[in-house]
C-alpha positions as a LaTeX table, in Angstrom:
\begin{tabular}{lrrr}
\hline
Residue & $x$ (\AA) & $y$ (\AA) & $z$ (\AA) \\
\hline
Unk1 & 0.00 & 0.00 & 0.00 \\
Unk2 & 1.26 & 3.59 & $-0.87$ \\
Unk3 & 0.78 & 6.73 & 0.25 \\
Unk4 & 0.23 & 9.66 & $-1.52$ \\
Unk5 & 1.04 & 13.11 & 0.43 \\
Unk6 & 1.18 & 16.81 & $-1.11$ \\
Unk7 & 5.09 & 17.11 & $-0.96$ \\
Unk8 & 4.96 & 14.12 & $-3.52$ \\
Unk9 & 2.81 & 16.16 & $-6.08$ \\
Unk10 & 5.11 & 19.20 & $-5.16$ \\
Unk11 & 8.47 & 17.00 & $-6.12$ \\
Unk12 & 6.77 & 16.03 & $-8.87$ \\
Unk13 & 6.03 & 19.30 & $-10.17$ \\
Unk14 & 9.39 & 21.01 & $-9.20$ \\
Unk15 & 7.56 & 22.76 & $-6.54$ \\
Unk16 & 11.27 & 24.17 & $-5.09$ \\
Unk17 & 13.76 & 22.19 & $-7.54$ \\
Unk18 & 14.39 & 19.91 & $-10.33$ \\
Unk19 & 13.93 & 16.30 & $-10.09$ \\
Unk20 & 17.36 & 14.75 & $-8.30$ \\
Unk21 & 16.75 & 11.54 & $-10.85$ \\
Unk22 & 16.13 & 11.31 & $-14.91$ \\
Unk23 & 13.28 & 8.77 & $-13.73$ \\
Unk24 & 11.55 & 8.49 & $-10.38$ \\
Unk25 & 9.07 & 6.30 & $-8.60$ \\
Unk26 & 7.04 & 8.76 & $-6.17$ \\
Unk27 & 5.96 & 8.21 & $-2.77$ \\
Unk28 & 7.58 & 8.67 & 0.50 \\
Unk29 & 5.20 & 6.20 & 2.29 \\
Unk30 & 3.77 & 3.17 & 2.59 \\
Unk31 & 2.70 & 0.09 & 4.70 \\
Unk32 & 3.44 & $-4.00$ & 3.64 \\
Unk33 & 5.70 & $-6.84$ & 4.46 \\
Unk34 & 9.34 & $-7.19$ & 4.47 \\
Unk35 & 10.48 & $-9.70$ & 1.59 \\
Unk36 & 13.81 & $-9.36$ & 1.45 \\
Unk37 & 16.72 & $-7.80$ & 4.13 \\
Unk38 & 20.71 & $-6.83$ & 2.89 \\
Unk39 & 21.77 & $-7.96$ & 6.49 \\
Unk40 & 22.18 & $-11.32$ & 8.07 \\
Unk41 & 21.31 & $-9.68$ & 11.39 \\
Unk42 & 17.95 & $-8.95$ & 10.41 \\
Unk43 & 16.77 & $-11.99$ & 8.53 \\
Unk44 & 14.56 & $-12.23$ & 11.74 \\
Unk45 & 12.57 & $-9.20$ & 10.20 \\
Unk46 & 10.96 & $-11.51$ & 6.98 \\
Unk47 & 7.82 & $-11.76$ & 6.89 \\
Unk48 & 7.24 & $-8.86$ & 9.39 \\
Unk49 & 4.54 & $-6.37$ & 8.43 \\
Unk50 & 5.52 & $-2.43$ & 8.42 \\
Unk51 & 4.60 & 0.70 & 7.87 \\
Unk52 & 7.58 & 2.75 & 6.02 \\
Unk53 & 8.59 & 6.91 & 5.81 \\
Unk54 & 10.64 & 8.55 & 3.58 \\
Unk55 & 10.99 & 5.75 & 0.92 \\
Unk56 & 12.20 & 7.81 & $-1.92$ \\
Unk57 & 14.02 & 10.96 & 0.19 \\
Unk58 & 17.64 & 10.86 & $-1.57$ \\
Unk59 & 16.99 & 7.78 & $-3.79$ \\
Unk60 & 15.02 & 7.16 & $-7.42$ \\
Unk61 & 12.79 & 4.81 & $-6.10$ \\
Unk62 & 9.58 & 5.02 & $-3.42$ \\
Unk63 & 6.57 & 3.18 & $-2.49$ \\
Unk64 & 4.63 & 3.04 & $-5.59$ \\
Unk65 & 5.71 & $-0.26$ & $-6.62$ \\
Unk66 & 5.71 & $-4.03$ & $-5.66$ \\
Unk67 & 8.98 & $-3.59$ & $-4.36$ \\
Unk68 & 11.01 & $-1.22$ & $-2.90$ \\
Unk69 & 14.58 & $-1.06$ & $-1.11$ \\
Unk70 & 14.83 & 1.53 & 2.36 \\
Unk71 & 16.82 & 0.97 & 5.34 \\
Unk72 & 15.79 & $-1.10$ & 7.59 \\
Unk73 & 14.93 & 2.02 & 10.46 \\
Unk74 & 12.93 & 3.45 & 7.92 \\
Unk75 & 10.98 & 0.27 & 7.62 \\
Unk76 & 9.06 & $-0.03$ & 11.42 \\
Unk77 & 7.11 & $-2.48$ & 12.46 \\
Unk78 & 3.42 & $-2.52$ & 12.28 \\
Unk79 & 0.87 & $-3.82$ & 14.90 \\
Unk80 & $-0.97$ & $-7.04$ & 13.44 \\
Unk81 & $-4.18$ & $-5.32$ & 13.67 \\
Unk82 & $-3.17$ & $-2.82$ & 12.11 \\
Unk83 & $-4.67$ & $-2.57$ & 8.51 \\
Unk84 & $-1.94$ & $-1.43$ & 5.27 \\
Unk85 & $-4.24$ & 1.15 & 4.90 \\
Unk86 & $-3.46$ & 2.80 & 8.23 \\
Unk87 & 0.27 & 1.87 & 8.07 \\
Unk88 & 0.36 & 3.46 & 4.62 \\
Unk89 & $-1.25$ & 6.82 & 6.24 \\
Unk90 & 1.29 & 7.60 & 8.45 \\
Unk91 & 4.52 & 8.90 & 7.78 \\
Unk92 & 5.05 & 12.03 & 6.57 \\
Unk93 & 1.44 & 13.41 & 7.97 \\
Unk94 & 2.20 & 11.27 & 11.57 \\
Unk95 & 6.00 & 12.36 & 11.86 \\
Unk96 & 4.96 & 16.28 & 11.21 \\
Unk97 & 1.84 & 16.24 & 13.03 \\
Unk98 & 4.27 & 14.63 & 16.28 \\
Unk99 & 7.08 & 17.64 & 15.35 \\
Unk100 & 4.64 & 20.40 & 15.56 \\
Unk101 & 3.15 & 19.27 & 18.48 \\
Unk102 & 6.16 & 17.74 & 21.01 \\
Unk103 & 8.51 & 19.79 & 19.89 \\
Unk104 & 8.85 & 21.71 & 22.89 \\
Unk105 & 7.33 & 18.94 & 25.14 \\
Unk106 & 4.26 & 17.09 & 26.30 \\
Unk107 & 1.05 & 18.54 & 26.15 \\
Unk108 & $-0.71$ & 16.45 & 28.86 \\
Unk109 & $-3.47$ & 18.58 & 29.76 \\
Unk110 & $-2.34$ & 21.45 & 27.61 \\
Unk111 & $-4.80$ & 23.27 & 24.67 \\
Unk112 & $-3.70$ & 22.93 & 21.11 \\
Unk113 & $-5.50$ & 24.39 & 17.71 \\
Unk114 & $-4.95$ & 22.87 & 14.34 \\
Unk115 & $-5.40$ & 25.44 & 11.77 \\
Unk116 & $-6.76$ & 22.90 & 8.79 \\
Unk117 & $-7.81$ & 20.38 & 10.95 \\
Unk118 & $-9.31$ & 18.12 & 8.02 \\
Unk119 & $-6.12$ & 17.85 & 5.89 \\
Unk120 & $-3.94$ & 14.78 & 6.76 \\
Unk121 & $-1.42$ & 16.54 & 9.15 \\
Unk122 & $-4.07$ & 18.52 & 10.96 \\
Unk123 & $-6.23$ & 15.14 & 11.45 \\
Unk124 & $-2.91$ & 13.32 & 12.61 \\
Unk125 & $-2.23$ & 15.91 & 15.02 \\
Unk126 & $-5.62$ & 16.09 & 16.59 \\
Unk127 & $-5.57$ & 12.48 & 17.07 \\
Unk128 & $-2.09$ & 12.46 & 18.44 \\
Unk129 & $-3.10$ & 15.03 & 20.54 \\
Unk130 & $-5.73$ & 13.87 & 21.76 \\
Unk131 & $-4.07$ & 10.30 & 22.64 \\
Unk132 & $-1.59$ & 12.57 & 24.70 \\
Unk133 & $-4.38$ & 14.33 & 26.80 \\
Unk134 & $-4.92$ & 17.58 & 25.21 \\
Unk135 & $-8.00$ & 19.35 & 24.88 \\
Unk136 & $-8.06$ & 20.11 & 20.74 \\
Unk137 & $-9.62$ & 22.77 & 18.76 \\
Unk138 & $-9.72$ & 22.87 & 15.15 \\
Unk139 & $-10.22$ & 25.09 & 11.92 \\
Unk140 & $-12.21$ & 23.57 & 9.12 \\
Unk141 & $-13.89$ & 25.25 & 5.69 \\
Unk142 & $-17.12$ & 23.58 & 5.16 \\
Unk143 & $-19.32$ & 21.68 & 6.88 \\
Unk144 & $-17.76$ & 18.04 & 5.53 \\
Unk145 & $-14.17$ & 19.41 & 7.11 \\
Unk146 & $-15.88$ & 19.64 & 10.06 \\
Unk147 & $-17.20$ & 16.24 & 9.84 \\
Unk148 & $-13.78$ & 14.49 & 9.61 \\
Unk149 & $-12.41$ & 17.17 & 12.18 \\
Unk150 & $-14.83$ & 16.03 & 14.74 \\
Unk151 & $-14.32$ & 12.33 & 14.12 \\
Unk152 & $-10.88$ & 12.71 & 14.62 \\
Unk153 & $-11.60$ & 14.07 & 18.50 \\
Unk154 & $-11.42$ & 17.34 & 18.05 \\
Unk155 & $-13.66$ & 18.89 & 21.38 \\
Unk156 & $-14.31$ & 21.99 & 19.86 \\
Unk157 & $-14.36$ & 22.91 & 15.84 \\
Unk158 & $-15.21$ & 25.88 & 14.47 \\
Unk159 & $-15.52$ & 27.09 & 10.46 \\
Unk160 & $-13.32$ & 30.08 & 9.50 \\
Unk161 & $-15.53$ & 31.55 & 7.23 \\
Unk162 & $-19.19$ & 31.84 & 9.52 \\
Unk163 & $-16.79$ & 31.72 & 12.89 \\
Unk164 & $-15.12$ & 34.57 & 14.97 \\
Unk165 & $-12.20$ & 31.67 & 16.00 \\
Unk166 & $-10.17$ & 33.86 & 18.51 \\
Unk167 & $-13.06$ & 35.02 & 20.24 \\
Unk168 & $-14.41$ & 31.47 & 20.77 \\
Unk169 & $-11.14$ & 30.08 & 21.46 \\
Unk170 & $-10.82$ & 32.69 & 24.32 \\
Unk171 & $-14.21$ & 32.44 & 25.65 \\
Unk172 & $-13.76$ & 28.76 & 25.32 \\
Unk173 & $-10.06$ & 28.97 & 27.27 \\
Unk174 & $-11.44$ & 31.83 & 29.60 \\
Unk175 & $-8.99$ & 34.03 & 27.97 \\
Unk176 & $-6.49$ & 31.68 & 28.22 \\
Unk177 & $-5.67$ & 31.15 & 25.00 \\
Unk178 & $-3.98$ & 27.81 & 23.32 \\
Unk179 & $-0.30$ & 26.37 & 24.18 \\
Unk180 & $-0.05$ & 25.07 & 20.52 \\
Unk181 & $-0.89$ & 25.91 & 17.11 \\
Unk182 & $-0.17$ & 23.64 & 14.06 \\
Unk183 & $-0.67$ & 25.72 & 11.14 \\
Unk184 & $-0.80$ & 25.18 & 7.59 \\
Unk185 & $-1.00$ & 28.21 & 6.58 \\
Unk186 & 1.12 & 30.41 & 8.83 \\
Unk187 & 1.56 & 33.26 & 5.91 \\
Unk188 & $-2.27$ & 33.83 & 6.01 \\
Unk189 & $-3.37$ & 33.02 & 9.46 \\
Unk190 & $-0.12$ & 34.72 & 11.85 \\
Unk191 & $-2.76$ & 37.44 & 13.17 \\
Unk192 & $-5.16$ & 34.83 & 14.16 \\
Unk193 & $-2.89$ & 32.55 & 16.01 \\
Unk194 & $-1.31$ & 35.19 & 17.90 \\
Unk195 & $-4.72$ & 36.65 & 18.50 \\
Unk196 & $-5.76$ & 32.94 & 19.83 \\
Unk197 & $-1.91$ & 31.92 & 21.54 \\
Unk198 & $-1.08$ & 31.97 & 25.04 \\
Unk199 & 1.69 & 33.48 & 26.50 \\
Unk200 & 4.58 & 31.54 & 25.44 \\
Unk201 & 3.02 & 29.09 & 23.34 \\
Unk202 & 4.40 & 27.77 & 20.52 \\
Unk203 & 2.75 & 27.63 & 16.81 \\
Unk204 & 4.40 & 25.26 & 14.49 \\
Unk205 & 4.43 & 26.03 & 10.34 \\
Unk206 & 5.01 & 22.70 & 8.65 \\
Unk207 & 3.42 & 23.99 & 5.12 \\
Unk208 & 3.85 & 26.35 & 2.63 \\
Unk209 & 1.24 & 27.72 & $-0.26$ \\
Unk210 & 4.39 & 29.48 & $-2.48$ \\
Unk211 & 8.12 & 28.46 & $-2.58$ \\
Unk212 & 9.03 & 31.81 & $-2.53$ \\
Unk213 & 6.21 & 33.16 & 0.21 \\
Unk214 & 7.55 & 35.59 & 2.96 \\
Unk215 & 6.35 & 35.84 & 6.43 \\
Unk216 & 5.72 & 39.82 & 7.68 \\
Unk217 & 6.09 & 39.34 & 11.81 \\
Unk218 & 4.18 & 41.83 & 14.02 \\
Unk219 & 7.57 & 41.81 & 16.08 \\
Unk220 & 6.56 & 43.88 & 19.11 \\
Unk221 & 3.39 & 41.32 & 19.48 \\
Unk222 & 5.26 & 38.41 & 19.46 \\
Unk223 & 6.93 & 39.77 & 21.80 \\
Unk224 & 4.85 & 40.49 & 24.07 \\
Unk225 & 3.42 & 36.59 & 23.86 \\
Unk226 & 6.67 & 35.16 & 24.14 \\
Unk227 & 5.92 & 33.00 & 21.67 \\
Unk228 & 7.83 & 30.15 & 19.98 \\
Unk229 & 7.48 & 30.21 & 16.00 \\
Unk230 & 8.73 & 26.71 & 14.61 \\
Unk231 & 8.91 & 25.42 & 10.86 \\
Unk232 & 8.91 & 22.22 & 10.46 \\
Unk233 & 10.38 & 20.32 & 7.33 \\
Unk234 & 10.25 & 16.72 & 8.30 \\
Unk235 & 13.32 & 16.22 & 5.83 \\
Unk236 & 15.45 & 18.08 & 8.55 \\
Unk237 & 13.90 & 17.18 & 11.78 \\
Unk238 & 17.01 & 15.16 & 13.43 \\
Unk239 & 16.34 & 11.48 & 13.52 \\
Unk240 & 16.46 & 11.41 & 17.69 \\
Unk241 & 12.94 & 13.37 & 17.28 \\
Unk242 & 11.89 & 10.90 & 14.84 \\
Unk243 & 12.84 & 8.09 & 16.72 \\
Unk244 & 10.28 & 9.49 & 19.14 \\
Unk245 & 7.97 & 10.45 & 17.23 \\
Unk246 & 8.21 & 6.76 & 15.81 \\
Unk247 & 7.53 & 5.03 & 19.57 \\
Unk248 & 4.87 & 7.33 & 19.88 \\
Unk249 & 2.82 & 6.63 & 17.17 \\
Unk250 & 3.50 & 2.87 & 17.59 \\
Unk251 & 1.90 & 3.55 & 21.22 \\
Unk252 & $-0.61$ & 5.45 & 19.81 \\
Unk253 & $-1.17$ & 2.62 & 17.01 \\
Unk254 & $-1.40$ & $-0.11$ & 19.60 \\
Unk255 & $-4.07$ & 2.32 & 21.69 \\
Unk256 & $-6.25$ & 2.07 & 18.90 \\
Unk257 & $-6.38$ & 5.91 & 19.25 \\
Unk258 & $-5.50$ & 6.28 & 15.66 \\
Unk259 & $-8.04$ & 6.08 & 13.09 \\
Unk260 & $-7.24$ & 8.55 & 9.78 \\
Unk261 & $-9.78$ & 9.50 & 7.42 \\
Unk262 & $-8.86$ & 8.27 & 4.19 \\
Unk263 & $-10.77$ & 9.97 & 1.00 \\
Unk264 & $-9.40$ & 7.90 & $-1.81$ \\
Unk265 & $-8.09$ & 4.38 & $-2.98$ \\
Unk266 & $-7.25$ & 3.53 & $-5.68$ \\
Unk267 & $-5.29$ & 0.54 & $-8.19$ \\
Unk268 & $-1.73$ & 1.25 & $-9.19$ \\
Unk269 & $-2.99$ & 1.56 & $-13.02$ \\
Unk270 & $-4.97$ & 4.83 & $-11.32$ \\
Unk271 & $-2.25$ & 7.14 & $-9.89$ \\
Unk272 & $-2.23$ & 9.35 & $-12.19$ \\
Unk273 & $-5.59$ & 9.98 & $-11.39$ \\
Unk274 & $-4.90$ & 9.91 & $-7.74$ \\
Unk275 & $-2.22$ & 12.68 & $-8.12$ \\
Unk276 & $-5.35$ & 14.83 & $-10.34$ \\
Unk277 & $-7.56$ & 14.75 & $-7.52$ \\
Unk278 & $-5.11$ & 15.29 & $-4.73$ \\
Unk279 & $-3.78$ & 18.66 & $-6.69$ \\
Unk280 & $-7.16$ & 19.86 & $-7.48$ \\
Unk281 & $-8.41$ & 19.08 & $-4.03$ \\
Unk282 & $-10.91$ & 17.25 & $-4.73$ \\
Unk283 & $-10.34$ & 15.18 & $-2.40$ \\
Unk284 & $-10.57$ & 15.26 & 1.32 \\
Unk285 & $-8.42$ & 12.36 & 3.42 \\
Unk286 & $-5.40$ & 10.48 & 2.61 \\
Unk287 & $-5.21$ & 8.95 & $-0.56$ \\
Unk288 & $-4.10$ & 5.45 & $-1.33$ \\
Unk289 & $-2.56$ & 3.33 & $-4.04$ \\
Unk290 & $-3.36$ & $-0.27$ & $-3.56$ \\
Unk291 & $-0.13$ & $-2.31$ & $-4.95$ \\
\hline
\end{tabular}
């Protein structure tokens, strides 16, 4: 099972730079069983099923195929009752969504808003967030974003365009404000999440709309929060935060607190129109290509 995420349509289309390869098989993620191992110390891994990130990061070759080689900590092991389809949604979304939000440590009992809480890194962090005992709110669009929002766990959800978001999320907080914002859009929604952020919180980009976009700071209010502003590029984030991120989800896996929505399936001989649907969003949820 592959996964198909936005930063695989954007190296695709040369979203910030040329294709590394002449020829390329896309996808960073993906979920199966291991056939094969280049070390006599793992042979005890065949047969194991696994869910797999950054499959094609540096190399020509990724998940949409039958086959494909990664090393071995990039191939972690999946709970048996687990489906592919839930292995093959994590990843990139999972490993961001755990970046934005434990960066700067737990959030037991702490209030966190995802800004986009229907797309597949806002749904991963509300339900990581939730499995770590936060109270959640989230920003949808339309009334279907708000459906997937709320199955996710989000306690409180509220539509940007009918909404007044920073009032609610202060009424809601008794002027408290939230400890975390994950943010899709940081460029366009800054004012809001300072407007909504309590005093040295922390909001966490992991997205951008332009590959050129520029972020104008209101310096003397961020100052006056204390914030934290983090990017997050999961190609960068060191592999110790990973490796936690990793045993979290796995805990969060075997919880059964992790359920993502996923908005499309489809054969191998249909990627291409998997990739059309995911870039004209016209789909909502992860998308899938059964192998």
């Amino acid at each position: 099972m592959s996964g198909l995420n936005p930063t695989d349509l954007k190296a695709r289309t040369g979203f910030s730079s040329a294709m590394p390869f002449p020829r390329i098989i896309p996808h960073q993620d993906g979920a199966g069983v291991i056939d094969a191992v280049g070390d006599a110390d793992e042979v005890g891994r065949l047969g194991q099923r696994v869910w797999i990130y950054e499959a094609q990061q540096g190399r020509a070759s990724g998940t949409a195929a039958a086959f494909v080689v990664v090393p071995s900590g990039h191939a972690v092991p999946l709970p048996d009752d687990v489906s592919f389809e839930v292995g093959a949604s994590l990843g990139i979304p999972a490993l961001t969504a755990h970046r934005c939000l434990f960066a700067d440590g737990a959030i037991d009992g702490r209030r966190v808003l995802v800004q986009g809480g229907a797309g597949v890194v806002g749904t991963a962090a509300i339900l990581l967030a939730k499995w770590a005992g936060a109270w959640v709110a989230a920003t949808v669009m339309n009334p279907e974003q708000a459906i997937i929002a709320r199955a996710a766990g989000a306690d409180l959800v509220l539509d940007r365009l009918n909404d007044d978001v920073a009032d609610a999320i202060q009424a809601t907080t008794r002027n408290a404000g939230v400890d975390r914002i994950v943010d899709v859009n940081v460029k366009a929604n800054l004012d809001l999440d300072l407007a909504c952020l309590a005093s040295g919180g922390v909001i966490s980009a992991y997205a951008t709309v332009g590959a050129t976009d520029a972020l104008s700071l209101p310096l003397l209010r961020a100052m006056v929060h204390g914030c934290v502003l983090r990017f997050v590029y999961i190609y960068s984030v060191p592999q110790e935060a990973k490796d936690n991120a990793i045993r979290d989800i796995n805990a969060c896996l075997a919880s059964g607190a992790y359920s993502p929505h996923v908005g499309l399936k489809v054969g191998l001989e249909k990627i291409a129109e998997a990739h059309g649907a995911l870039e004209a969003g016209s789909v909502m949820g992860k998308v899938l290509i059964a192998i």
